[in-house]
N, C-alpha and C positions, 0 to 999 in steps of 0.2 A: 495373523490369520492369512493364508495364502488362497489367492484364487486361480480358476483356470478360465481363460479368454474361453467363449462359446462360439466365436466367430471369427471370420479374418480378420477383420476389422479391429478389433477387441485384441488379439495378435499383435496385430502391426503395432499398435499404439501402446501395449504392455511391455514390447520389444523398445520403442523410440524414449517410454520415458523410464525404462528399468533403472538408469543409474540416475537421473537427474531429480535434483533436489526443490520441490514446489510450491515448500512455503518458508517462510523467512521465521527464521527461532530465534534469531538474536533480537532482545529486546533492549539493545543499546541505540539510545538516539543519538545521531551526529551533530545535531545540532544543539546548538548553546542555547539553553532557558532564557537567558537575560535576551540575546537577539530575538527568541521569538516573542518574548513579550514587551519587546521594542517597536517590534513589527507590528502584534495585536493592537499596541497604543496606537499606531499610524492610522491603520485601518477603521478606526473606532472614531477619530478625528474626524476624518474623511469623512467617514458616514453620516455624521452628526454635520457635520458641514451641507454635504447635500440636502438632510434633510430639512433645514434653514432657509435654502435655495429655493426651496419649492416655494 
């Protein structure tokens, strides 16, 4: 569905992002499962740590 800018404003800015691309399609994570819930275990530690502290 095409539109047309009503204003300069609306121009200018249909102009700047005509070719660029705005939202990210690829639904491939870069990051390794096992690091991230290496990580999660870290931070769950920690937490549970702190909450000890108090």
């Amino acid at each position: 569905m095409a539109f047309t800018p009503n204003n300069a404003i609306d121009q200018k800015l249909a102009k700047m992002y005509a070719e660029k691309v705005t939202v990210n399609l690829d639904n491939r994570s870069a990051l390794d499962p096992e690091d991230f819930w290496k990580t999660m275990q870290m931070i769950a530690v920690a937490n549970k740590a702190m909450m000890h502290l108090k």
